[in-house]
FIMI-950822 format. One record per residue: y, x, z of N, C-alpha, C, CB in turn. Coordinates in pm, whole numbers. Glycine has a CB too. Layout:
BEGIN
R   n.c2   n.c1   n.c3  ca.c2  ca.c1  ca.c3   c.c2   c.c1   c.c3  cb.c2  cb.c1  cb.c3
R      Y      X      Z      Y      X      Z      Y      X      Z      Y      X      Z
...
***
This chain:
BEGIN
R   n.c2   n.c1   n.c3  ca.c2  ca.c1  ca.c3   c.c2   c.c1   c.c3  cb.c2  cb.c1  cb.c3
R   -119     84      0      0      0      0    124     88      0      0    -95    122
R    250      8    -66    339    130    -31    449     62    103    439    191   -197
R    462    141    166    591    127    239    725    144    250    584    159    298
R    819    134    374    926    226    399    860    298    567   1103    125    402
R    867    364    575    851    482    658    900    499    739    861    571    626
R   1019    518    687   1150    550    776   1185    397    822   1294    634    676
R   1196    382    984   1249    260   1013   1384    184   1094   1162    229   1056
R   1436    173   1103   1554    173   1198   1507      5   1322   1739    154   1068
R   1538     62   1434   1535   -104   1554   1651   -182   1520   1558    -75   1753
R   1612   -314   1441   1807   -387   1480   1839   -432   1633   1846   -570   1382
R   1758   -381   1708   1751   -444   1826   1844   -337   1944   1580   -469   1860
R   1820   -218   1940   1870   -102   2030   1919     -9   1903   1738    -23   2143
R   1871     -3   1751   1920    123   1658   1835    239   1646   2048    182   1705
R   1721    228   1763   1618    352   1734   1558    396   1599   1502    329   1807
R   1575    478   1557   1514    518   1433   1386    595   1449   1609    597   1355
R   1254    550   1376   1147    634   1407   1082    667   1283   1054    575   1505
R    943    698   1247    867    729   1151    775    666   1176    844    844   1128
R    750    554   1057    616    490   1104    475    570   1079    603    353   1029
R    515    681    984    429    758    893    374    853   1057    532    862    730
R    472    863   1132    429    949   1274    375    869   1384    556   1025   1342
R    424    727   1390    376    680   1510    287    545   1465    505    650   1615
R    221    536   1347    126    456   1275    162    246   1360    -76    555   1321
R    306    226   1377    344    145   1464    441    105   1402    362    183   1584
R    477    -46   1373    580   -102   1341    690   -127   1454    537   -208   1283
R    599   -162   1603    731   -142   1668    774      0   1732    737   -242   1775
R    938    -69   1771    971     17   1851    945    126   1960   1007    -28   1873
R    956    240   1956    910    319   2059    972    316   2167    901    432   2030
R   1117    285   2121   1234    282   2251   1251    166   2343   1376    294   2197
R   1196     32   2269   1257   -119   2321   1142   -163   2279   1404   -199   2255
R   1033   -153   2231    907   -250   2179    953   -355   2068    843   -342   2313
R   1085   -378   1986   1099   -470   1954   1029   -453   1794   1234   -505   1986
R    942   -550   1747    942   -575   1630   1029   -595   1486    900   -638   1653
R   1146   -608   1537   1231   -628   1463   1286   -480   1419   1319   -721   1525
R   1281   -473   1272   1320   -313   1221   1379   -346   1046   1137   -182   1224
R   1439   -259   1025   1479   -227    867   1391   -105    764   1642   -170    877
R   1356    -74    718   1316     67    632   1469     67    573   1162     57    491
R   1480    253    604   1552    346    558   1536    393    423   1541    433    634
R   1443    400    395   1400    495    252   1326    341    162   1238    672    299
R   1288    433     42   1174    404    -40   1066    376     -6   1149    477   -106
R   1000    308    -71    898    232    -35    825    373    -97    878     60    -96
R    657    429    -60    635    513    -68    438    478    -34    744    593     10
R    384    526   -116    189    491    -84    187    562     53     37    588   -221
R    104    467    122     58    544    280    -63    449    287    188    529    447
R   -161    466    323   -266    434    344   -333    521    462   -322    433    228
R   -279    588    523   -345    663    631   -298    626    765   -327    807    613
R   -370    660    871   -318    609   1025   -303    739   1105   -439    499   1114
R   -225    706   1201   -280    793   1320   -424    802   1428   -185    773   1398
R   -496    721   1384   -609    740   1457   -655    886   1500   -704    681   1385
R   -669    858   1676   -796    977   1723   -934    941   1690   -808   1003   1890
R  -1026   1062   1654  -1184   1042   1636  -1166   1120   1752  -1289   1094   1493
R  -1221   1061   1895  -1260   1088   1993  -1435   1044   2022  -1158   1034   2071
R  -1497   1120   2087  -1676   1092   2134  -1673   1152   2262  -1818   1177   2029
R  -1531   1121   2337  -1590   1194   2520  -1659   1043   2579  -1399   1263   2674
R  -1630    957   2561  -1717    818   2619  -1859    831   2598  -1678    673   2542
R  -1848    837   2425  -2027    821   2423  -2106    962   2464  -2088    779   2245
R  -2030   1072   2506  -2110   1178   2486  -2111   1177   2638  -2062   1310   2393
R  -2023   1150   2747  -2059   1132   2895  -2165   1009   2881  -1913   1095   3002
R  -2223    927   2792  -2317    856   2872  -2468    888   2807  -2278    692   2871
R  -2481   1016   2771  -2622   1085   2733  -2718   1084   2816  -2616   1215   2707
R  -2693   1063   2945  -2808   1112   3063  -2851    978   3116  -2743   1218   3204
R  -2743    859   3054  -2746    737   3127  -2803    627   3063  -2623    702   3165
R  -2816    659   2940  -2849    539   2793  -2968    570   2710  -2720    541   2666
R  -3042    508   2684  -3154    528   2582  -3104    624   2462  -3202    380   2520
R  -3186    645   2387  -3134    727   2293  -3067    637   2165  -3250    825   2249
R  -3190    518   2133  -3113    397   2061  -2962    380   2076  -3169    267   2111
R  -2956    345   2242  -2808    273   2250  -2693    404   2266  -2799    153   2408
R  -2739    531   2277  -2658    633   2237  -2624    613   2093  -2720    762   2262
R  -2705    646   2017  -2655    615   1898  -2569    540   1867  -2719    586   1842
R  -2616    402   1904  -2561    300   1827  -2411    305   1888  -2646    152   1841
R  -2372    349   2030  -2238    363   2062  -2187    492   1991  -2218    366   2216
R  -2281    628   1897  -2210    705   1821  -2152    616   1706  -2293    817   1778
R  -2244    565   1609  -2230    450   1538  -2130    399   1526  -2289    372   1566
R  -2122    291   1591  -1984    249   1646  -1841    317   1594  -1992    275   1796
R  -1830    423   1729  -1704    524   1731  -1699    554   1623  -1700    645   1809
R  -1762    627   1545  -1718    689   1417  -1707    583   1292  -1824    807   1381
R  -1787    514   1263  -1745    358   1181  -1591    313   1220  -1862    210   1242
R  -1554    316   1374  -1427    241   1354  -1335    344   1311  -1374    164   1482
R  -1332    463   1350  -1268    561   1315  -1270    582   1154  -1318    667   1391
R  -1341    560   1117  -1358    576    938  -1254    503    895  -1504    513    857
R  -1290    342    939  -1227    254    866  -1082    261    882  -1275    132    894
R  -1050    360    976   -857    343    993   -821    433    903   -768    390   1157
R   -879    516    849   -858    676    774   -822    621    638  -1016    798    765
R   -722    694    557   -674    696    435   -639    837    452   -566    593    396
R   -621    833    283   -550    981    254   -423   1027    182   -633   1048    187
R   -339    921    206   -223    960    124   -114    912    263   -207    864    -55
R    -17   1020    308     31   1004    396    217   1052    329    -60   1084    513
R    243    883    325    384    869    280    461    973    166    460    878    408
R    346    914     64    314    951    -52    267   1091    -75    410    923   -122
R    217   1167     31    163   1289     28     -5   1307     17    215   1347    147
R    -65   1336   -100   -206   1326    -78   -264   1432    -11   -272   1311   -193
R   -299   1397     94   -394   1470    186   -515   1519    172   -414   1413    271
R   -579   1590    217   -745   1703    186   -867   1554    223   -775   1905    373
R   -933   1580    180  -1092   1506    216  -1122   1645    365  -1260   1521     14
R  -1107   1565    446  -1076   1701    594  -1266   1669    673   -865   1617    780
R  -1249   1763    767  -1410   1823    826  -1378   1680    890  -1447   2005    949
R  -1310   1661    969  -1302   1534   1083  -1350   1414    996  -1128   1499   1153
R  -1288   1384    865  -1284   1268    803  -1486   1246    794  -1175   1286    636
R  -1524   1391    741  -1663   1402    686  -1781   1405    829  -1668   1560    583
R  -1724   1469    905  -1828   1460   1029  -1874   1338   1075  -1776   1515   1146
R  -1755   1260   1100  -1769   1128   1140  -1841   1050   1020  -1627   1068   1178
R  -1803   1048    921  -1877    942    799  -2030    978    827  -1828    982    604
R  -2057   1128    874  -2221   1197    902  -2261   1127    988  -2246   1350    954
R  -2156   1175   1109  -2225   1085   1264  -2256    958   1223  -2111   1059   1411
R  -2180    875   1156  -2193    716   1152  -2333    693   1070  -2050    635   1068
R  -2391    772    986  -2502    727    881  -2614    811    951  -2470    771    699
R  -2586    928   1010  -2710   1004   1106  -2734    903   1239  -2652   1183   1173
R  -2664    852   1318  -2695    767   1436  -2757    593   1379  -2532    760   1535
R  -2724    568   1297  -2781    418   1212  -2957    475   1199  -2679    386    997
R  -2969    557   1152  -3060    596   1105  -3158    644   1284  -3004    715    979
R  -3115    712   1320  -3151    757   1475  -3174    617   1566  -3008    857   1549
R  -3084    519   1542  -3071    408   1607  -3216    303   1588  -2932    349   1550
R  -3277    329   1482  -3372    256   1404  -3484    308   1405  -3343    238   1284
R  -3486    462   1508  -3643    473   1431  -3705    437   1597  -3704    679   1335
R  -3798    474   1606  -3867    438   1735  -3898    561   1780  -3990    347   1728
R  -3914    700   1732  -3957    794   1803  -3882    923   1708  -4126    785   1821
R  -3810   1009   1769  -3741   1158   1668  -3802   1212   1706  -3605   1235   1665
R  -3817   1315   1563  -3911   1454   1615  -3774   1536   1663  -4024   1556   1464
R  -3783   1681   1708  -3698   1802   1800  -3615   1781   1694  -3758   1980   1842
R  -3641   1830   1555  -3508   1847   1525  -3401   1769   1437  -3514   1949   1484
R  -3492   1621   1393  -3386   1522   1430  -3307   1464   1501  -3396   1469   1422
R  -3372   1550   1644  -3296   1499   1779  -3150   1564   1849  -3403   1518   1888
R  -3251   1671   1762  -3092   1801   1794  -3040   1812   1711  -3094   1955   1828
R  -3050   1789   1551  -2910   1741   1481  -2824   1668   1519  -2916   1688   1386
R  -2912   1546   1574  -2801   1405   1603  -2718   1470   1744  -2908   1213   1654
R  -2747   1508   1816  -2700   1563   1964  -2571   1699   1891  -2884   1652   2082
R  -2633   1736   1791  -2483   1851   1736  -2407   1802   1671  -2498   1975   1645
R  -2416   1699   1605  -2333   1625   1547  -2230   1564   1633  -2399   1539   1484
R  -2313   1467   1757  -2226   1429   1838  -2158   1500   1958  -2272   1341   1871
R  -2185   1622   1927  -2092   1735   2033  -1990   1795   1969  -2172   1864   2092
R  -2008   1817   1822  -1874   1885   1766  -1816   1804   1646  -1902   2043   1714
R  -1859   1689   1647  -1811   1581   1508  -1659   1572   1534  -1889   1394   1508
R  -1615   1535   1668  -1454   1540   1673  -1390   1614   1697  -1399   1481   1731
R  -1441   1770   1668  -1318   1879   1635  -1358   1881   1483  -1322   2056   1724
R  -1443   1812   1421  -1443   1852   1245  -1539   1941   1246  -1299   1924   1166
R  -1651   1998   1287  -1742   2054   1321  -1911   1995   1231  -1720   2037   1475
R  -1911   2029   1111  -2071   1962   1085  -2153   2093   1041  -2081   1824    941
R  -2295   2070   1076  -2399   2176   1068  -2385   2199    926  -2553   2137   1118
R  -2427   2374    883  -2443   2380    779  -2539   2324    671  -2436   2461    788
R  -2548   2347    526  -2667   2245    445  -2775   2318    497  -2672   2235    255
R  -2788   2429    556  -2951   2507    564  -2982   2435    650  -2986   2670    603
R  -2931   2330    787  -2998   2295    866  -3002   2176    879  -2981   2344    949
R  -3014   2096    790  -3032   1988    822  -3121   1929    765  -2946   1936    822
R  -3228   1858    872  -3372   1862    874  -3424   1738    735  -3427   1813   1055
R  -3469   1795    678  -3537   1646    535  -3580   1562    557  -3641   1650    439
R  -3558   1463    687  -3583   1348    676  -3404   1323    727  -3731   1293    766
R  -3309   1421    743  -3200   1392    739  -3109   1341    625  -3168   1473    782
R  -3125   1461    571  -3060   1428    416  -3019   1347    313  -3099   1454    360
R  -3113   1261    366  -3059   1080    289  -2943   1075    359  -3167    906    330
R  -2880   1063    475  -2800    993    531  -2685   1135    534  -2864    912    673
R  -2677   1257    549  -2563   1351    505  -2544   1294    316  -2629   1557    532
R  -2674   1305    276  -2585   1305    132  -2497   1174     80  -2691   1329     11
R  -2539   1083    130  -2510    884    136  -2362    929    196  -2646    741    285
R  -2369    978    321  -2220    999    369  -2096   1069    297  -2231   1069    480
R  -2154   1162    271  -2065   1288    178  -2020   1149     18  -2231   1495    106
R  -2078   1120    -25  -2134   1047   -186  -1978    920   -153  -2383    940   -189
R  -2006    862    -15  -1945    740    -25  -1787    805     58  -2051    596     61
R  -1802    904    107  -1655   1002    159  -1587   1042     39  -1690   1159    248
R  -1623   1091    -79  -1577   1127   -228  -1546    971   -274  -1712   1217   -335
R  -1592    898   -251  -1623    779   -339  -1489    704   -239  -1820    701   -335
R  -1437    732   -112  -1303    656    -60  -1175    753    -75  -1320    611    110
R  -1252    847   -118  -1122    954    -99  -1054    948   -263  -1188   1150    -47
R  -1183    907   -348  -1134    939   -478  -1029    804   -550  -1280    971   -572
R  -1044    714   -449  -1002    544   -446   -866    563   -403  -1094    429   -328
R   -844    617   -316   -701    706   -270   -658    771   -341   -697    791   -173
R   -683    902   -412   -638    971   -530   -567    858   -638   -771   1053   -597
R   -676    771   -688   -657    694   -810   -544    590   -762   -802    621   -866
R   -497    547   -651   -356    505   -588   -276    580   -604   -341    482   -463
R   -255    708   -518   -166    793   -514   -142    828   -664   -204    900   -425
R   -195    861   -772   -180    855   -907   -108    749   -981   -291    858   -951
R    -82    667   -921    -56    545  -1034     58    567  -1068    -65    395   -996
R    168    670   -979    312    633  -1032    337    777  -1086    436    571   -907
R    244    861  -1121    239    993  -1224    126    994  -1293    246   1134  -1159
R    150   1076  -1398     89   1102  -1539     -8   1197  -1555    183   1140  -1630
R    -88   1165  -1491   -261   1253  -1538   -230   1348  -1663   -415   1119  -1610
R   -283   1417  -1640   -353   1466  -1798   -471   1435  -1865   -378   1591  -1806
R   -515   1427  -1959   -613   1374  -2001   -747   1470  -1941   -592   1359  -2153
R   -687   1596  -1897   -815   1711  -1794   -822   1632  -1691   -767   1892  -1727
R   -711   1607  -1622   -731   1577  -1463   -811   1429  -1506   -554   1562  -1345
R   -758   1307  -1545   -868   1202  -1569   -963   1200  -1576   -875   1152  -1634
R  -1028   1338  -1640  -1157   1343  -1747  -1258   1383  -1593  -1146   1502  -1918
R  -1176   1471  -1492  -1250   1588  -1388  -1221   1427  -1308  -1157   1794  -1323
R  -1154   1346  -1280  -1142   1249  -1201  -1285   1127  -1220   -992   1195  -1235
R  -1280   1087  -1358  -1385   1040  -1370  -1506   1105  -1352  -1379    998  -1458
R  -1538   1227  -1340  -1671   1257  -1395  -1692   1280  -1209  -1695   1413  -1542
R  -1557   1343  -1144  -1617   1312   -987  -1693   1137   -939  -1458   1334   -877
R  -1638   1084   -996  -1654    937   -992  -1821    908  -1004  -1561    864  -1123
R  -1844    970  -1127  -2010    940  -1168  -2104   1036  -1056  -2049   1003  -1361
R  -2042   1145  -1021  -2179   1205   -941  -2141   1117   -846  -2205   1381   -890
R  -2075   1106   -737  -2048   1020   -610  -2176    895   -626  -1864    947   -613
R  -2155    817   -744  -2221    719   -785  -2387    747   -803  -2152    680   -904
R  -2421    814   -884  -2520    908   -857  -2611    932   -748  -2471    998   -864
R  -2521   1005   -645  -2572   1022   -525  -2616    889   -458  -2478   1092   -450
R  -2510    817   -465  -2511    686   -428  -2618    627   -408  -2457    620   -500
R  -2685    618   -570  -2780    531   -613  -2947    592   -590  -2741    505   -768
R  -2934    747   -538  -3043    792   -468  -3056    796   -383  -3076    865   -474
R  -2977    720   -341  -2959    667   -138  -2926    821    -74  -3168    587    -31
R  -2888    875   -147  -2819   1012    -73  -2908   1124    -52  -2764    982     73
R  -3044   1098   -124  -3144   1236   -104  -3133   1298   -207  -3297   1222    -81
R  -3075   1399   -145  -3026   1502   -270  -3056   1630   -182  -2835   1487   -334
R  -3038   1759   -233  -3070   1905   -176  -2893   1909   -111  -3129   2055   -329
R  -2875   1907     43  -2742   1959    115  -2668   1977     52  -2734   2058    181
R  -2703   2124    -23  -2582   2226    -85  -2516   2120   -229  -2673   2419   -157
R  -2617   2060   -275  -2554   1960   -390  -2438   1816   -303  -2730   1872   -488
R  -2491   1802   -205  -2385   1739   -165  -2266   1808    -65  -2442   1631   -110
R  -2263   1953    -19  -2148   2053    -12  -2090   2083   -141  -2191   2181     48
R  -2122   2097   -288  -2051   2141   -376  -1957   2010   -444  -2147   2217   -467
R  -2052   1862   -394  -1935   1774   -420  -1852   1788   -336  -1954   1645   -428
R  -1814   1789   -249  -1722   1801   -115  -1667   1924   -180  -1801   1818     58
R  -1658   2016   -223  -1591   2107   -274  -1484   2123   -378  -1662   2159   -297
R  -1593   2086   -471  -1533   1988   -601  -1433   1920   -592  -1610   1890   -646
R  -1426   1815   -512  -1339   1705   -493  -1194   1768   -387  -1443   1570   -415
R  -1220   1869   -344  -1114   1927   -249  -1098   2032   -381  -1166   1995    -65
R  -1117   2067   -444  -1003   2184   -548   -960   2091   -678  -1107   2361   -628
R  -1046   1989   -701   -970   1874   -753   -821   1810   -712  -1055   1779   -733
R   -865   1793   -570   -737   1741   -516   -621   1842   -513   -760   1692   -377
R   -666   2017   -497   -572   2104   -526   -521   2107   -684   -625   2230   -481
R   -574   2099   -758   -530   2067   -865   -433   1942   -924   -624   2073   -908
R   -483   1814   -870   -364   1734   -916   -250   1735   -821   -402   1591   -938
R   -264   1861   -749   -137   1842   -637    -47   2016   -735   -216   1868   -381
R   -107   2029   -859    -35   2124   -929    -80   2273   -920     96   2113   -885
R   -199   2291   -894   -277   2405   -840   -347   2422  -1008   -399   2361   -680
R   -292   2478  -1108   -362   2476  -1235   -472   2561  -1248   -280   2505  -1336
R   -515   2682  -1142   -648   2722  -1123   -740   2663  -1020   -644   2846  -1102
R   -696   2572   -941   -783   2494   -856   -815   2393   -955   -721   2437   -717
R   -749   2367  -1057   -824   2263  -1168   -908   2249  -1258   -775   2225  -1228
R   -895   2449  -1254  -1014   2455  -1364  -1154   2489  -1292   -982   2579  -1484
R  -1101   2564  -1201  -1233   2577  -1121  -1311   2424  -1042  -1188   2690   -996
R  -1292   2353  -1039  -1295   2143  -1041  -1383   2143  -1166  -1095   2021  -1082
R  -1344   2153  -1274  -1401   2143  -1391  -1526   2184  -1387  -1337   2202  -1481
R  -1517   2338  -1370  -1614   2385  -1375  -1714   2357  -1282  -1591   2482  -1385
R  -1691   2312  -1146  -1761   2308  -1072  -1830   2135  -1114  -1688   2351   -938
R  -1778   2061  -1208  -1806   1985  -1183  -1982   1990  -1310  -1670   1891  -1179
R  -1900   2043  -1362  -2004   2057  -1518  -2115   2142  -1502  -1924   2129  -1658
R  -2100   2204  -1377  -2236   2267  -1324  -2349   2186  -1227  -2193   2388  -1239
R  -2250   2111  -1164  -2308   2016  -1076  -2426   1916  -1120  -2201   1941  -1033
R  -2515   1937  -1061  -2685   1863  -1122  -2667   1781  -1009  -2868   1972  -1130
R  -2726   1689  -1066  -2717   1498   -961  -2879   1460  -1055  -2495   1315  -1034
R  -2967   1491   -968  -3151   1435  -1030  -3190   1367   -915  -3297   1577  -1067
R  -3325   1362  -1001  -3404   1315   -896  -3470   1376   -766  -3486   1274   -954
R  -3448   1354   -634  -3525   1428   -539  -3647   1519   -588  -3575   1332   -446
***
């Protein structure tokens, strides 16, 4: 959506940033009542914290199910507040944004089975210890009955981030390269998608890659664009 940003109180005159305090009202007087200063401008992003000190103090106290499902939870709501264009500035596909989309599809999955082996157990337990500093295990370790649910996450994280790009784009002029590297991110995401996300790690780290020197590129980075390209035209999306 686009906004104004900049807001003024008609109530006391406080002027704030909604782009800083993700709040229509007032900081000074609470009043709802405000003007925008500027241009209306794409923002789709919040201030949300991805915080896990709640669910991670109740490990000793909760089944492992209802651990989950309170990881679950946290990081799902946290997803859904996240955008990436912050008052018309397009922002990175960031570790925080991706950990959490992990935690949320690794604990669904944890939540459902009836018994983890060790090291599905201690993925899900590292995930939910360092997911909210932006913290996710590398592709070597994450165990193959994991991998559906990292690659599903990563697939549908490209696939909201690239939905944002194609906003933030609308009021400048692609090149017919950047479109071409825009769409073709579009089809692996989809891809992945449609293999429910079992793919080999590192193929779903090189989309996550891809899509971050992409984004350096339409932000005017003309060797982060070609290297996008390239990375993209190397990129194999098969069958498990």
């Amino acid at each position: 959506m686009k906004i104004r940003g900049e807001r003024e109180c008609t109530d006391c005159g406080t002027r704030w940033s909604y782009y800083e305090t993700g709040s229509v009202g007032c900081p000074a007087c609470g009043s709802l009542l405000s003007v925008g200063l500027d241009e209306r401008t794409v923002h789709t992003d919040s201030t949300s914290r991805f915080d896990l000190t709640a669910v991670r103090a109740a490990i000793d106290d909760v089944p492992d199910d209802e651990l989950a499902d309170r990881a679950r939870d946290t990081a799902r709501a946290y997803v859904r507040t996240r955008g990436f264009v912050s008052g018309g500035t397009l922002r990175d596909l960031d570790d925080e944004y991706l950990a959490a989309n992990e935690l949320r599809y690794v604990a669904a999955r944890v939540g459902r089975e009836r018994s983890l082996s060790e090291d599905e157990s201690l993925y899900f337990l590292s995930l939910l210890r360092d997911a909210d500093d932006g913290e996710r295990p590398a592709a070597e370790e994450v165990p193959q009955s994991i991998r559906g649910s990292r690659g599903l996450a990563y697939a549908n994280a490209v696939r909201e981030y690239r939905r944002d790009v194609r906003t933030w784009a609308d009021d400048r002029n692609l090149t017919d390269a950047e479109r071409s590297a825009l769409e073709t991110l579009g089809e692996h995401a989809t891809r992945i998608r449609l293999l429910d996300g079992d793919v080999d790690p590192v193929t779903a780290e090189r989309l996550v890659e891809s899509t971050r020197d992409l984004a350096d590129g339409l932000r005017g980075d003309e060797t982060a664009l070609e290297i996008a390209r390239e990375r993209l035209e190397r990129l194999e999306v098969g069958d498990p």
